[in-house]
C-alpha positions as CSV (number, residue, x, y, z in Angstrom):
1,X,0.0,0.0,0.0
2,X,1.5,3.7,-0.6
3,X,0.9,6.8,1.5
4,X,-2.2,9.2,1.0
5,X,-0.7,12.4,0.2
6,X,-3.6,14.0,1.5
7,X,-5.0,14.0,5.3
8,X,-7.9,12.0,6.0
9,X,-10.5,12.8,8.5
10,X,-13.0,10.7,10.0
11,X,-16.9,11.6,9.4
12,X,-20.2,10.4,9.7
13,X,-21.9,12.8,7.0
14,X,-25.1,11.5,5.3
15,X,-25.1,12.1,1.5
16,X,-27.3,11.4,-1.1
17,X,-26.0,10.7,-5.3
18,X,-27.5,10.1,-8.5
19,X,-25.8,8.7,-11.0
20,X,-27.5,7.4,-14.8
21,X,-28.6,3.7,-12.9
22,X,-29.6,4.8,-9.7
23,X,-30.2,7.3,-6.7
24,X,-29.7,6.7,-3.4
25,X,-27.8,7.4,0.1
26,X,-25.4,6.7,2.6
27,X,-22.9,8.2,5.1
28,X,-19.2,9.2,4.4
29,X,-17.1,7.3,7.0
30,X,-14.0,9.4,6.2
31,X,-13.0,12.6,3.9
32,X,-10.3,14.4,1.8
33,X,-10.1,16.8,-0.6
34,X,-9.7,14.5,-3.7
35,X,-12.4,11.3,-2.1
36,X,-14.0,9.8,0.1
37,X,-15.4,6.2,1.3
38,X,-19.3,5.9,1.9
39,X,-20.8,3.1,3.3
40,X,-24.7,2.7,1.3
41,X,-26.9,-0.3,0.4
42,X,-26.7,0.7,-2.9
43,X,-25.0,-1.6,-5.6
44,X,-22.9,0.6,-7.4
45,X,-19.7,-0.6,-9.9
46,X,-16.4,0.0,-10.0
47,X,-16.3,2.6,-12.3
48,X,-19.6,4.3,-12.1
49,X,-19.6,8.1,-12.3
50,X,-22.3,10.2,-10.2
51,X,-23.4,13.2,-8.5
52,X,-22.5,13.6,-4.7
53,X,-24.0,16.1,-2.0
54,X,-22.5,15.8,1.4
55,X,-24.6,16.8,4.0
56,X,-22.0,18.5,6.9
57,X,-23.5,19.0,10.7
58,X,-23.7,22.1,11.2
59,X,-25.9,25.0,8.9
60,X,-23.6,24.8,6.1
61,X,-25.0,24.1,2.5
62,X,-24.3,20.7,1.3
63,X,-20.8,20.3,-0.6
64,X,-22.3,19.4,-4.1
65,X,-19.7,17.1,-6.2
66,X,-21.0,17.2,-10.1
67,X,-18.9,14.2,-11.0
68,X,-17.3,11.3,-8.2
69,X,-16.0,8.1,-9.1
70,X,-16.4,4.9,-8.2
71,X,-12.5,3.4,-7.8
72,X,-12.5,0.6,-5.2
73,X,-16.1,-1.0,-3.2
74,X,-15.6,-4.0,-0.5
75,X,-18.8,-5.3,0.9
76,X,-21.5,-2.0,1.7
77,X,-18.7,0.7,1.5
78,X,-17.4,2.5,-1.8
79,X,-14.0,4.6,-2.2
80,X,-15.2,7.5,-4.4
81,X,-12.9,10.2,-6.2
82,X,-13.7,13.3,-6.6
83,X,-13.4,14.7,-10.4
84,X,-15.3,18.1,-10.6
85,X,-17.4,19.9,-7.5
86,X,-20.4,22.8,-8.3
87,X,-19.6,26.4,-7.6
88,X,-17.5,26.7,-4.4
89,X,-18.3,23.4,-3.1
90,X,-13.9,22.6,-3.1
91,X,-13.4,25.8,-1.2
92,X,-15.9,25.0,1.6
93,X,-14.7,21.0,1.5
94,X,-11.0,22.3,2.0
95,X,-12.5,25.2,4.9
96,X,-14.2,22.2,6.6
97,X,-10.9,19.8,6.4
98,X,-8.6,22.9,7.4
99,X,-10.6,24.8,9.7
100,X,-7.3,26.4,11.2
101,X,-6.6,28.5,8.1
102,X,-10.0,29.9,7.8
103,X,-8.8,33.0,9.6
104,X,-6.4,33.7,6.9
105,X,-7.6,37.3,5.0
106,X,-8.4,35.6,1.0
């Protein structure tokens, strides 16, 4: 196995996706900029490209992800990469994984 280059955290976010087979839900068990792995009932292949909203605690509006990929899925979980978000759905995902530089002036 290699390294991540990117920090993971831990979750437990519900989301919802749509992709051209199927909707459905799940929760994100943990997070990065570039992915995520969701646990959901829903049979999804390796491969399959959909629509992501994260829903984060808090009263933030969902993180909307136009296009995620399917790239690994063991059992009821998924690894998903992330390939384009809507609007400034990245900026808020890396606020919420680096919430220490926030207070920097943008």
């Amino acid at each position: 196995m290699h390294s991540r280059a990117r920090p993971r955290i831990e979750v437990d976010y519900p989301a919802t996706f749509t992709s051209d087979q199927l909707s459905g839900s799940g929760t994100l068990k943990n997070l990065t900029i570039s992915g995520a792995e969701i646990q959901s009932q829903a049979d999804l292949a390796i491969g399959s490209r959909l629509a992501l909203s994260i829903h984060a605690s808090g009263a933030r509006p969902p993180i909307v992800i136009t296009i995620a990929v399917v790239r690994w899925k063991h059992n009821d979980r998924f690894g998903l990469e992330f390939v384009r978000f809507d609007g400034r759905s990245k900026q808020q995902l890396e606020d919420m994984l680096n919430p220490h530089d926030s207070s920097s002036p943008r």
